[in-house]
C-alpha positions, 0 to 999 in steps of 0.5 A: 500500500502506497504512503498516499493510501495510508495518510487518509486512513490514519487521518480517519482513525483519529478522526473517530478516535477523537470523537469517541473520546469526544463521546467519553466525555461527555458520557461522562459529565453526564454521569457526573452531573447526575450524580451530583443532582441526586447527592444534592437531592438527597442532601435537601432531602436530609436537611428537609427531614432534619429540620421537620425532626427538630421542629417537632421535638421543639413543639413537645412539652417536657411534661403535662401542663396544668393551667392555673385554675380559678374556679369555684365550686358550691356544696349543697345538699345535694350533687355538684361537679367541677373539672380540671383540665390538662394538655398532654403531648400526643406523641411521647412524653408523660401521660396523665393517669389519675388526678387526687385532691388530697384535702377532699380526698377524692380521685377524679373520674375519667380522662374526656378529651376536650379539645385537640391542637397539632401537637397536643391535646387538652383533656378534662377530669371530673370530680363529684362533690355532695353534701357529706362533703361540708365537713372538710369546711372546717374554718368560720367562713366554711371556705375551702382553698385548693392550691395543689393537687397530686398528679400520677402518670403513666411511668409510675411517678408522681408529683405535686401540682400548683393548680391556682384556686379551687374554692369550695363553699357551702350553701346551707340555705333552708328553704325559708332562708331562699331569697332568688331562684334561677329561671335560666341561664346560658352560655355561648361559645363568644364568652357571654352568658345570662343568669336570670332569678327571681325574688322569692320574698322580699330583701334588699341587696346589700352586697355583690362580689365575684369570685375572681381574684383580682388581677382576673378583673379585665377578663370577667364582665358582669352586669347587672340593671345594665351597668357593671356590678361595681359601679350599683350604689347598695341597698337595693331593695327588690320585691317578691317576684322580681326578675334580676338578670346577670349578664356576663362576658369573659374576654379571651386572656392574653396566654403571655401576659395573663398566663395559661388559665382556666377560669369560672367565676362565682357570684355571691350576692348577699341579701337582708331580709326583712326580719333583719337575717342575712342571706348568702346565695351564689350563682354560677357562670359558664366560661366556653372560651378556648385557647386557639392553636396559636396560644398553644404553640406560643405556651409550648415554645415557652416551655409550658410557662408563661408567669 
């Protein structure tokens, strides 16, 4: 074969050499470029699971939260009921098994789920309280004040809990001694209610409180003639079979100014009959105001605290 023949064939080999190494590389950069996309995906993947991880374990309480309780229940001769309520985590940490107040001697009863947020859930359990209950008021004023309670959870521990204020009253009226007797009462979910009595003989109104302690004041609104209780002038003498209308409004606390709370107010209203005896009776309101999403990720952010 002649030089002139063989000159074009090497050229043609290194064409096709060169292109397949042409080809090689960019079969190659592709592989590349492949391999960083999925280890980028992969990386945000990573970094996506991470973040959803610390931001729930971020949204965990270290334990159930009790909020402070300023309620007041009334003992009579016969059955009453009062809650206490908590919010637990739904997913780990402790679980509230049983609730016990010492000074009553009692156990709650049941665990009612009350509400649910995201994250956690807010439940209730219920205590019975009768007439055999009036011997543990044992001081002049036949008051009771509960500031702790004992908590059980479901590791086999237990604790003392700060609960705020649960107030237990006995109303030991006889049947002659009644001055006003409730014709209806309701609430609504916008925080207002009603409570309408009737005068049952003659008396003059001497005197109207509210169980809240006073720092509660701007949350509780109660009304009566139209204008707030605390700005009537007493006596007020009213006649047998007047109706009277308390109308109230609970106002949605602030959970980092006012703190987590759970509140109903008691109203004693104290009559003078006219033989001159005195008359203590007490109405009861209803408070359906609930703390939105956002109050509760803001008391879990804040580790369950917020005073």
């Amino acid at each position: 074969m002649s030089e002139d023949n063989v000159t074009p064939i090497i050229i043609k080999l290194g064409r096709k050499y060169e292109l397949k190494k042409k080809n090689n590389l960019i079969q190659t950069s592709k592989k590349h470029k492949t391999t960083l996309m999925w280890s980028g995906l992969f990386l945000i993947l990573l970094i996506f699971w991470a973040g959803n991880l610390l931001y729930y374990n971020s949204m965990q309480l270290a334990k159930p939260v009790f909020p402070a309780h300023y309620m007041t229940t009334t003992i009579y001769n016969g059955t009453n009921f009062f809650e206490i309520t908590w919010l637990e985590n739904k997913g780990p940490g402790k679980k509230v098994n049983e609730i016990e107040i010492e000074q009553l001697n009692k156990i709650g009863s049941g665990k009612k789920e009350r509400d649910s947020y995201k994250y956690q859930t807010m439940y209730s359990t219920y205590f019975e309280i009768t007439e055999q209950d009036k011997k543990i008021l044992k001081d002049p004023e036949r008051e009771l004040i509960v500031r702790n309670i004992k908590v059980y959870y479901d590791d086999g521990t237990s604790e003392l809990v700060n609960i705020g204020e649960l107030i237990f009253r006995a109303d030991d009226s006889a049947p002659n001694n009644v001055v006003i007797d409730m014709r209806q009462s309701g609430a609504s979910t916008d925080g207002t209610g009603l409570y309408q009595v009737e005068m049952m003989q003659n008396a003059a109104m001497e005197k109207v409180e509210s169980s809240l302690p006073d720092k509660l004041d701007h949350l509780f609104e109660l009304k009566l003639y139209g204008k707030s209780y605390d700005s009537l002038t007493y006596p007020r003498y009213e006649k047998k079979g007047n109706l009277l209308s308390f109308k109230y409004e609970y106002f949605q606390p602030d959970i980092l100014k006012d703190g987590f709370i759970n509140m109903e107010a008691a109203v004693m209203i104290q009559f003078r009959k006219s033989d001159g005896t005195k008359v203590n009776q007490f109405i009861s309101t209803n408070n359906n105001l609930y703390y939105s999403e956002k109050d509760i990720k803001t008391l879990v952010r804040n580790g369950g605290v917020t005073q």
